[in-house]
N, CA, C and O atoms as a Tripos MOL2 file, in Angstrom:
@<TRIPOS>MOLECULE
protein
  236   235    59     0     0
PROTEIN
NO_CHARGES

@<TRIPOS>ATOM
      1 N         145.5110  135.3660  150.3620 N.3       1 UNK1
      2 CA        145.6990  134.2210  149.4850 C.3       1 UNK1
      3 C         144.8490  133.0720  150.0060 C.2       1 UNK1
      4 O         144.6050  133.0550  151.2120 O.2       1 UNK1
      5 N         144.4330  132.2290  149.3200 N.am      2 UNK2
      6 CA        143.4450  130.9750  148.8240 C.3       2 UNK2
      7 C         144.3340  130.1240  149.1010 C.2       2 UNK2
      8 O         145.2420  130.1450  148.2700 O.2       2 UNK2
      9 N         144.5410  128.9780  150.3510 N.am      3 UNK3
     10 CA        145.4130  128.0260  150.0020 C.3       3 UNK3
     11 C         144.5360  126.7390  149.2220 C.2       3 UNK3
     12 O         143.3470  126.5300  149.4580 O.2       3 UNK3
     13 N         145.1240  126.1610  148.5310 N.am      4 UNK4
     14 CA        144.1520  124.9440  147.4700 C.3       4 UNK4
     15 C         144.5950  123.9830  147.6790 C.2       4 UNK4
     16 O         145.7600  123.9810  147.2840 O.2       4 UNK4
     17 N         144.2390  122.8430  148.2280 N.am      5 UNK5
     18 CA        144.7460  121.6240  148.4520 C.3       5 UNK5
     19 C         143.8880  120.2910  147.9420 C.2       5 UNK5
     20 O         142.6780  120.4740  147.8080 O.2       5 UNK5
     21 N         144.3650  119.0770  147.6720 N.am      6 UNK6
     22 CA        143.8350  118.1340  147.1520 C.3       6 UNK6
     23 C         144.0480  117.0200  148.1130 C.2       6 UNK6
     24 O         145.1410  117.1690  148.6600 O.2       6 UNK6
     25 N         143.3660  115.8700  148.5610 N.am      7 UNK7
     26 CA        143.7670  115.2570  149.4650 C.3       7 UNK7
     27 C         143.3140  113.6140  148.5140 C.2       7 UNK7
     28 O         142.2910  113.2260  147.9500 O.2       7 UNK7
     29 N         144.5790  113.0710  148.7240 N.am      8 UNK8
     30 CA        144.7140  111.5860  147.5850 C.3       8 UNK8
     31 C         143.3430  110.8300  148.2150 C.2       8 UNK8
     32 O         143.4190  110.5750  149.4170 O.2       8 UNK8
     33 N         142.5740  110.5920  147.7890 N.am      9 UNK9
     34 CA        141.4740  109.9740  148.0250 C.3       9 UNK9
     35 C         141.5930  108.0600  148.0790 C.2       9 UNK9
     36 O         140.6760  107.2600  147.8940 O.2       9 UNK9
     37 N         143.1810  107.7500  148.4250 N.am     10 UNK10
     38 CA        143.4070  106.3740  148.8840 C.3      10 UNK10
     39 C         144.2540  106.9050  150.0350 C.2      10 UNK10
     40 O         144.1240  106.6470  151.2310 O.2      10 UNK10
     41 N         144.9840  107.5520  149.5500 N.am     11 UNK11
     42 CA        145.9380  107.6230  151.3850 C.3      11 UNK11
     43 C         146.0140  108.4150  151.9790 C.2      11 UNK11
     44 O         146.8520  108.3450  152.8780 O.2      11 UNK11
     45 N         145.4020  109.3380  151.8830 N.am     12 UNK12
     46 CA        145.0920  110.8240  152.4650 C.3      12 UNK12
     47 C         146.1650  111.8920  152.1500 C.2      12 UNK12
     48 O         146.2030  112.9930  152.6990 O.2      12 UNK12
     49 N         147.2190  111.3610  151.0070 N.am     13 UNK13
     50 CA        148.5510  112.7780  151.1740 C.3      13 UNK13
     51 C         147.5320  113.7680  150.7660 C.2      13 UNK13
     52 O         146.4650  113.5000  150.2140 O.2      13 UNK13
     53 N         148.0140  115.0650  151.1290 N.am     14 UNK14
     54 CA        147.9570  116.6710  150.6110 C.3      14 UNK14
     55 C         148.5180  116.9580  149.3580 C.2      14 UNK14
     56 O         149.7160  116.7070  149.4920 O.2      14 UNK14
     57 N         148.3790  117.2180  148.5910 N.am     15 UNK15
     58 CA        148.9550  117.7260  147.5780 C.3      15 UNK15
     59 C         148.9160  119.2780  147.0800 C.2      15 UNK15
     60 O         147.9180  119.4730  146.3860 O.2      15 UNK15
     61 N         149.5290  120.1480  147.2050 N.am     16 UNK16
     62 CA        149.1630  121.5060  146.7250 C.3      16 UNK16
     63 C         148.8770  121.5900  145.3740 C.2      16 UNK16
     64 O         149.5290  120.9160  144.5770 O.2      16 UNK16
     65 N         147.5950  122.6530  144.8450 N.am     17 UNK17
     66 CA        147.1720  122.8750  143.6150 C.3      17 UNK17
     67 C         148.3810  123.3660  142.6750 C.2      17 UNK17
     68 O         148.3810  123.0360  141.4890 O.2      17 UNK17
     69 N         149.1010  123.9190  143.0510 N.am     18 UNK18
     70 CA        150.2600  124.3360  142.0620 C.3      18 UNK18
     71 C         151.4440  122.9810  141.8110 C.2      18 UNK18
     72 O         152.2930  122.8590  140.9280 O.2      18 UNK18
     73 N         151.0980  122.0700  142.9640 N.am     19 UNK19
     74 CA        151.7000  120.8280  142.2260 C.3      19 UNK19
     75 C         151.2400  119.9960  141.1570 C.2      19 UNK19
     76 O         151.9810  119.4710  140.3260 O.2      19 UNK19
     77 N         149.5380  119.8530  141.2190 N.am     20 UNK20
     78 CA        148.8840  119.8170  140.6890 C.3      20 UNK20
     79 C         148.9020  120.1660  138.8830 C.2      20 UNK20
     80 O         149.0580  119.5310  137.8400 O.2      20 UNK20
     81 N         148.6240  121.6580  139.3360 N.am     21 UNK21
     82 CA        148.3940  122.3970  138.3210 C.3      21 UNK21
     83 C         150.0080  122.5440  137.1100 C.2      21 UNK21
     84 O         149.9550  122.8530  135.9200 O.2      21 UNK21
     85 N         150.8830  122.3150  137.6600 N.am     22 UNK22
     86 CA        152.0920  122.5480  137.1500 C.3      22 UNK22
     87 C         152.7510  121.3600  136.1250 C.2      22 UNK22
     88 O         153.6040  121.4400  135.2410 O.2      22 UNK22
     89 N         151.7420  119.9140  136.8030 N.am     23 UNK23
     90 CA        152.5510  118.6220  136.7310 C.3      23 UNK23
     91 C         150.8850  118.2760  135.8280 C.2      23 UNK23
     92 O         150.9900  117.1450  135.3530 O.2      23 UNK23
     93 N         149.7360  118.7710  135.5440 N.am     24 UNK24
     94 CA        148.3270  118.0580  135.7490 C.3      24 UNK24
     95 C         148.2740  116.9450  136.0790 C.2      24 UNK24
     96 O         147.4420  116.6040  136.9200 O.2      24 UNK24
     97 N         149.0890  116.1030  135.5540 N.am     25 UNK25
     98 CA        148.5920  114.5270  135.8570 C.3      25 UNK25
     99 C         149.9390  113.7070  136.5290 C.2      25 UNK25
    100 O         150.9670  113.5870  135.8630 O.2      25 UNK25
    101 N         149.8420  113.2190  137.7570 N.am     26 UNK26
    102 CA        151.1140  112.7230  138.8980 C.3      26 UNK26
    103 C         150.6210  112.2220  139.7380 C.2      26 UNK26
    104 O         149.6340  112.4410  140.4400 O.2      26 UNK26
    105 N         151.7670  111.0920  139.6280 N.am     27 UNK27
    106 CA        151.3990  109.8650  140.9100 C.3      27 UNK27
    107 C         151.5130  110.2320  142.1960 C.2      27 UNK27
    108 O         152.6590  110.5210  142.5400 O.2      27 UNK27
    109 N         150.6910  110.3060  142.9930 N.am     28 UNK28
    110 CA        150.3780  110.2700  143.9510 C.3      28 UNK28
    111 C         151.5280  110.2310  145.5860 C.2      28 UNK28
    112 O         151.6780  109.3040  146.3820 O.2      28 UNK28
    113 N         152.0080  111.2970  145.5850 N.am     29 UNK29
    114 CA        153.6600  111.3000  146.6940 C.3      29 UNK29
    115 C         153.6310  110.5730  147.7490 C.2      29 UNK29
    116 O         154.7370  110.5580  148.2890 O.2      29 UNK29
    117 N         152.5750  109.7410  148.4780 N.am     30 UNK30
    118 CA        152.2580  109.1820  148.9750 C.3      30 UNK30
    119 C         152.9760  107.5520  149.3490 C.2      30 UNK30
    120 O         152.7510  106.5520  148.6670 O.2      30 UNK30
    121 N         153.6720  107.5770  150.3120 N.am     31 UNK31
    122 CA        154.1820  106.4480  150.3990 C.3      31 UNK31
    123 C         153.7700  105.0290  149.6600 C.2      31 UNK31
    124 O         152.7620  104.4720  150.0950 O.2      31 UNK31
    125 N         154.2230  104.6370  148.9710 N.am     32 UNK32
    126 CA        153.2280  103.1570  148.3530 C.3      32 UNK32
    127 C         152.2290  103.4430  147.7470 C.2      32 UNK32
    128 O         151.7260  102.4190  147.2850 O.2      32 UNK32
    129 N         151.7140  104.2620  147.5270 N.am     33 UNK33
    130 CA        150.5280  104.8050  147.0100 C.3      33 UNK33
    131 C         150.7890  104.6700  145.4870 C.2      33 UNK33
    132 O         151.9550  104.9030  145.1720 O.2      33 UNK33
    133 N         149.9870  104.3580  144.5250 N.am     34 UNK34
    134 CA        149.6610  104.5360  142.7400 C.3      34 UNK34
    135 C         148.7640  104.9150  142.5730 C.2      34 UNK34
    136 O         148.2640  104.5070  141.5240 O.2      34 UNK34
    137 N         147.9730  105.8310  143.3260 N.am     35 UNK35
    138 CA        146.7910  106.5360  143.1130 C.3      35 UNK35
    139 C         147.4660  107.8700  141.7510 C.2      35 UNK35
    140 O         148.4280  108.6380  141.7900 O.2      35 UNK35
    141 N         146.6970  107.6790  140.9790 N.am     36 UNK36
    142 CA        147.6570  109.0660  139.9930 C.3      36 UNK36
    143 C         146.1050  110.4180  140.1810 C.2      36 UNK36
    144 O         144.8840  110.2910  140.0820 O.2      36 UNK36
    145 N         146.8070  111.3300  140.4130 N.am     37 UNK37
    146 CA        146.3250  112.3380  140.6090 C.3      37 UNK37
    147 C         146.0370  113.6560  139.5580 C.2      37 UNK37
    148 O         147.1030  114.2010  139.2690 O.2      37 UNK37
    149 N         145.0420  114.1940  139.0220 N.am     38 UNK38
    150 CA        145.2390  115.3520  138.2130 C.3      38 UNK38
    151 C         144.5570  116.4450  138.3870 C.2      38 UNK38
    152 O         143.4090  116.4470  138.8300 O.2      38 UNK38
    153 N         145.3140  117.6560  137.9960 N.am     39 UNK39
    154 CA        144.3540  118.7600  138.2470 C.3      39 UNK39
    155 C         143.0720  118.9340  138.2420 C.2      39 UNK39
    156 O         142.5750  119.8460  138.9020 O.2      39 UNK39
    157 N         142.3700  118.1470  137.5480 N.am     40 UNK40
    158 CA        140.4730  118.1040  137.5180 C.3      40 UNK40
    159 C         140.1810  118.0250  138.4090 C.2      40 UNK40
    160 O         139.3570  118.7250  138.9980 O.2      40 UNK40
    161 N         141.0920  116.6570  138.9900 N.am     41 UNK41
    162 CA        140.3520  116.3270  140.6630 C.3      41 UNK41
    163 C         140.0040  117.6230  141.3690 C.2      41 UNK41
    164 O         139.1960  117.6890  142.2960 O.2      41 UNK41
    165 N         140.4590  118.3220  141.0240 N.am     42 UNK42
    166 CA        139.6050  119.5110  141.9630 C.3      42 UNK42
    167 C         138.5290  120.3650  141.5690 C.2      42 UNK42
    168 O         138.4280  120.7970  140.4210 O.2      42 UNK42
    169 N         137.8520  120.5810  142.3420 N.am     43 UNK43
    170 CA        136.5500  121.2650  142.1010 C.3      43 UNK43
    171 C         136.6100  122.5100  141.4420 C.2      43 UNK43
    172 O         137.2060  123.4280  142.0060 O.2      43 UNK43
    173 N         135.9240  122.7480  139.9920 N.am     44 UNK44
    174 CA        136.2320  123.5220  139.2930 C.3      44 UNK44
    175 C         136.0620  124.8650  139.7870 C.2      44 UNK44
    176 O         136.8740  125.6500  139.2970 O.2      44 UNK44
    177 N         135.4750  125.2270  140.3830 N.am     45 UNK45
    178 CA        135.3040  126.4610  141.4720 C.3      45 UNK45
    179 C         137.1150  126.7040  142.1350 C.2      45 UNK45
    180 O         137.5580  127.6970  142.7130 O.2      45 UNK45
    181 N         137.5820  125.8690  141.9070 N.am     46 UNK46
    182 CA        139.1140  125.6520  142.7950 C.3      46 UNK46
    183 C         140.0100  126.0710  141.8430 C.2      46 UNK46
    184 O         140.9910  126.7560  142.1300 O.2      46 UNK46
    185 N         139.6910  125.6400  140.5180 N.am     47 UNK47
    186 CA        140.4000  125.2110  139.2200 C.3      47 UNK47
    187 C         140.3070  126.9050  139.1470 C.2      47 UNK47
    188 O         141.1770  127.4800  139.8000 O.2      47 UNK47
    189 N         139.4890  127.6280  138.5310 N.am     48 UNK48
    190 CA        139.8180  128.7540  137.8130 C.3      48 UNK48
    191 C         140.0530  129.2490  139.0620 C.2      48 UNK48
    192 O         141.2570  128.9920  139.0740 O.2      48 UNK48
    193 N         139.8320  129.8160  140.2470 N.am     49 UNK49
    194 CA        140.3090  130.4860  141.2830 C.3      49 UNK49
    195 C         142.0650  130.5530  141.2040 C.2      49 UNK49
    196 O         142.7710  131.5610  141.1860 O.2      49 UNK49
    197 N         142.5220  128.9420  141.1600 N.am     50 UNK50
    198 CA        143.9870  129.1850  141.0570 C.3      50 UNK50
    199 C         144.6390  129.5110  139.5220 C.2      50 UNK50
    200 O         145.7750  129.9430  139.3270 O.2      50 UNK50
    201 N         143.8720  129.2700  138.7380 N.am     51 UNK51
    202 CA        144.2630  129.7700  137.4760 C.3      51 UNK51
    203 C         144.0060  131.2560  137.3000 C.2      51 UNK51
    204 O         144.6800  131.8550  136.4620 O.2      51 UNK51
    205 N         143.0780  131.9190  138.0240 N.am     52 UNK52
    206 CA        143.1290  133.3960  137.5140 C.3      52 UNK52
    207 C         144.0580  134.0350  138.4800 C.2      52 UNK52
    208 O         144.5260  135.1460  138.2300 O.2      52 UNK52
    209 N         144.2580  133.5990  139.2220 N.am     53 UNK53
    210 CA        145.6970  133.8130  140.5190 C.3      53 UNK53
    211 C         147.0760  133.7520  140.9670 C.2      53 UNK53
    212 O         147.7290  134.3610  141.8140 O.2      53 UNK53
    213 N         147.3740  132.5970  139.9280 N.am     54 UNK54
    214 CA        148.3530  131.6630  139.4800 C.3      54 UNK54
    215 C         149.7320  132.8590  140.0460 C.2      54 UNK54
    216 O         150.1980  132.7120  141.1760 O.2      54 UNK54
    217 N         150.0250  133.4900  139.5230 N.am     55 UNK55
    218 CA        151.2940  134.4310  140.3310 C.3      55 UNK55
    219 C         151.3750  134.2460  141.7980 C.2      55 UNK55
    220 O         152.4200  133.8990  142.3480 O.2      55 UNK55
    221 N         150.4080  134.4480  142.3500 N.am     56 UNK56
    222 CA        150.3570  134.3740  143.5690 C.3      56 UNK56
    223 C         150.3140  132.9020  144.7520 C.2      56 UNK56
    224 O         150.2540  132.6750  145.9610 O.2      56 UNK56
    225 N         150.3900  132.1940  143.4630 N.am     57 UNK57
    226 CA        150.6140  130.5870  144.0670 C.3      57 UNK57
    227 C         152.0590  129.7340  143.6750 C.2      57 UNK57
    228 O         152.4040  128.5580  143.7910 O.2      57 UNK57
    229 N         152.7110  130.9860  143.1470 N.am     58 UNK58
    230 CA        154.5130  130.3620  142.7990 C.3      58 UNK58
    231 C         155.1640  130.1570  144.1530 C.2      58 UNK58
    232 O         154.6710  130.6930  145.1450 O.2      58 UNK58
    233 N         156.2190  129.4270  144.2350 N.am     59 UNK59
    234 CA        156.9430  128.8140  145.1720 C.3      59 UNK59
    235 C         158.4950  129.1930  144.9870 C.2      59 UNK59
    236 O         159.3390  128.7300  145.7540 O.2      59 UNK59
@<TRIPOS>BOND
     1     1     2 1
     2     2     3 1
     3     3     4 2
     4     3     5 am
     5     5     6 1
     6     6     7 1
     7     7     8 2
     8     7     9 am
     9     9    10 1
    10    10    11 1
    11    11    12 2
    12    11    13 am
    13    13    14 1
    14    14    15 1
    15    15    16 2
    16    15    17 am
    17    17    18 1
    18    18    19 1
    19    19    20 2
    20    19    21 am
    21    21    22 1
    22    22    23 1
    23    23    24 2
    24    23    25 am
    25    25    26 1
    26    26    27 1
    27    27    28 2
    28    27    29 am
    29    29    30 1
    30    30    31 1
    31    31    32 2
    32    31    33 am
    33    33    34 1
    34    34    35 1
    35    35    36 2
    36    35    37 am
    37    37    38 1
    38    38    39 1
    39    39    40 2
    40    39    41 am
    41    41    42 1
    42    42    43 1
    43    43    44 2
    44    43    45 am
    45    45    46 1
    46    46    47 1
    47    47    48 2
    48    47    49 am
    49    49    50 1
    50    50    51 1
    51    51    52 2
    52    51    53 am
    53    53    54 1
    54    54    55 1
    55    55    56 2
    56    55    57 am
    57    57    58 1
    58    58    59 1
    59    59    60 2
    60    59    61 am
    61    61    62 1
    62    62    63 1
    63    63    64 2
    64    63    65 am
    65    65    66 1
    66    66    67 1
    67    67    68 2
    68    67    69 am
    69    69    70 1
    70    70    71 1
    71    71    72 2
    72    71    73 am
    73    73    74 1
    74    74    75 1
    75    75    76 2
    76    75    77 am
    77    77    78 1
    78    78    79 1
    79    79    80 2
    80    79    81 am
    81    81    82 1
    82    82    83 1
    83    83    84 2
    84    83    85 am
    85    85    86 1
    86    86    87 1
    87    87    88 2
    88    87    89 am
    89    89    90 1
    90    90    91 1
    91    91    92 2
    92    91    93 am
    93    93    94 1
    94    94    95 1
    95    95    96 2
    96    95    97 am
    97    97    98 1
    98    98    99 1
    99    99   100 2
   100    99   101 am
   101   101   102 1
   102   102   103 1
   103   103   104 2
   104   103   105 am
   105   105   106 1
   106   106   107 1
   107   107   108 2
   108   107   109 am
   109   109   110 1
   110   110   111 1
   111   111   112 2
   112   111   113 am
   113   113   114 1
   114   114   115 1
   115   115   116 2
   116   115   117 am
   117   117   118 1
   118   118   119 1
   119   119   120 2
   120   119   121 am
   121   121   122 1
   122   122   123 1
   123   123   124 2
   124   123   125 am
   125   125   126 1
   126   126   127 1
   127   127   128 2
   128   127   129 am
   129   129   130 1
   130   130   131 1
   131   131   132 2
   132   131   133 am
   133   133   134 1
   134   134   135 1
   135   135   136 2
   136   135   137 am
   137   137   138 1
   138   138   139 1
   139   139   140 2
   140   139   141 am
   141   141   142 1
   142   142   143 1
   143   143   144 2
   144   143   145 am
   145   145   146 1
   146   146   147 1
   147   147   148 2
   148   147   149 am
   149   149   150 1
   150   150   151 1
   151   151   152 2
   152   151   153 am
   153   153   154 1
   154   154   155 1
   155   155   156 2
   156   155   157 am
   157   157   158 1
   158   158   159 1
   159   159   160 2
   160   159   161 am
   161   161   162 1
   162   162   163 1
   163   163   164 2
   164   163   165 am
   165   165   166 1
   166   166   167 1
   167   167   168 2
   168   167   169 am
   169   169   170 1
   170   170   171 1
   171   171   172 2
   172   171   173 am
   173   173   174 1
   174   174   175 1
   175   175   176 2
   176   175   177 am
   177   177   178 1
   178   178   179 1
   179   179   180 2
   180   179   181 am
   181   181   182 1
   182   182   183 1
   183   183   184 2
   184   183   185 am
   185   185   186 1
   186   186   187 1
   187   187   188 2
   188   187   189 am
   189   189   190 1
   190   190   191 1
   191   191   192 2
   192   191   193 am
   193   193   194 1
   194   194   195 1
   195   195   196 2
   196   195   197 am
   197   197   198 1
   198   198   199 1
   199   199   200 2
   200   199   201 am
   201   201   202 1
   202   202   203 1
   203   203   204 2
   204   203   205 am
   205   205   206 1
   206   206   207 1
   207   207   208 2
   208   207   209 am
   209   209   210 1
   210   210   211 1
   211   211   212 2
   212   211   213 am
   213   213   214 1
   214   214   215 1
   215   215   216 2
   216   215   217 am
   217   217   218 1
   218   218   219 1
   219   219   220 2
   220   219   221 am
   221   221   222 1
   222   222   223 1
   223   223   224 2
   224   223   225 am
   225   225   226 1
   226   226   227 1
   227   227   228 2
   228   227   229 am
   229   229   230 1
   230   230   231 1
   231   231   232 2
   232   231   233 am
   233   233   234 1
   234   234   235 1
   235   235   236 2
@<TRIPOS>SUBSTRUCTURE
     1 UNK1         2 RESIDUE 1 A UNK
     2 UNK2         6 RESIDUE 1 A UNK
     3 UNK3        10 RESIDUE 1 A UNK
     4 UNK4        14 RESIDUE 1 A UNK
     5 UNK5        18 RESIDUE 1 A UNK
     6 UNK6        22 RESIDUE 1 A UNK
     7 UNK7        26 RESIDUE 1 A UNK
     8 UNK8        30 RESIDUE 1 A UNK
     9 UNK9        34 RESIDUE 1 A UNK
    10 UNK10       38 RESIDUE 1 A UNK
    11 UNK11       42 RESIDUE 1 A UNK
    12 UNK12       46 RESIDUE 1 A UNK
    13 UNK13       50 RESIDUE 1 A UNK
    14 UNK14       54 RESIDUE 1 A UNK
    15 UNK15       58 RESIDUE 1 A UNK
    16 UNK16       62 RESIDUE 1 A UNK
    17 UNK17       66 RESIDUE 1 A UNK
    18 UNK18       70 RESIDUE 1 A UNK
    19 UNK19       74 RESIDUE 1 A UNK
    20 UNK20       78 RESIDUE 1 A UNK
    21 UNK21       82 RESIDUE 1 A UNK
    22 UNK22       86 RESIDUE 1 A UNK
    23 UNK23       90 RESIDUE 1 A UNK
    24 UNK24       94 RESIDUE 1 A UNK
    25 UNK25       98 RESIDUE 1 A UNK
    26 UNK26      102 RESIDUE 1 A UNK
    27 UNK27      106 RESIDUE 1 A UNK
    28 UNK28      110 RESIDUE 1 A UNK
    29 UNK29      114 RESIDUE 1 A UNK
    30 UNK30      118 RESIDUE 1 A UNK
    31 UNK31      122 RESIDUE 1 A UNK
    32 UNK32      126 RESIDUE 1 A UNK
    33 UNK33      130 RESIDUE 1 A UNK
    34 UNK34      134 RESIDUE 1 A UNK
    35 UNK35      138 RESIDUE 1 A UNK
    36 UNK36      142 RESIDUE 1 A UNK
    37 UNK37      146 RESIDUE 1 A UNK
    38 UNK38      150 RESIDUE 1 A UNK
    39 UNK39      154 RESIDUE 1 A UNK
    40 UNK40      158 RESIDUE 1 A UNK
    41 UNK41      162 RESIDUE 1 A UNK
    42 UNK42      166 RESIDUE 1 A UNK
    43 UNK43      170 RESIDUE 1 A UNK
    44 UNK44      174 RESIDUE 1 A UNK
    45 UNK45      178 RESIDUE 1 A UNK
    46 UNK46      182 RESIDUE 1 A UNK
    47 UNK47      186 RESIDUE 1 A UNK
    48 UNK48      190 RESIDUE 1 A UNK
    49 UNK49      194 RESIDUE 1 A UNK
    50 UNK50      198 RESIDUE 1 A UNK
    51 UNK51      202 RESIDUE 1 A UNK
    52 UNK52      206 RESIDUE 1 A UNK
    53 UNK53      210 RESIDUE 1 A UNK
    54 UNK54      214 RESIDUE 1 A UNK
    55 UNK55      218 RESIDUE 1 A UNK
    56 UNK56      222 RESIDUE 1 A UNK
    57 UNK57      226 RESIDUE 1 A UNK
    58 UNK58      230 RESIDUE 1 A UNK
    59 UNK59      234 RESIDUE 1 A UNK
């Protein structure tokens, strides 16, 4: 497995792609943070990888 991660580009949280991908568009979990975050942000090379995989990235 591919782990996919997004990193908030104001406060550095992690975000996993299946949080991402599940929610597309979400504010940012990040203490104080209003950075809003969405699945695009990731590099489309990232994007279909977890979309053709997607079973294998449930929780």
């Amino acid at each position: 497995m591919h782990i996919i991660t997004f990193t908030c580009p104001e406060c550095s949280t992690i975000v996993a792609a299946n949080e991402l991908e599940k929610n597309r568009v979400m504010k940012c979990p990040g203490l104080n943070c209003r950075t809003v975050l969405r699945f695009e942000d990731l590099p489309e090379n990232e994007q279909e990888h977890f979309l053709e995989y997607r079973d294998q990235y449930q929780i």
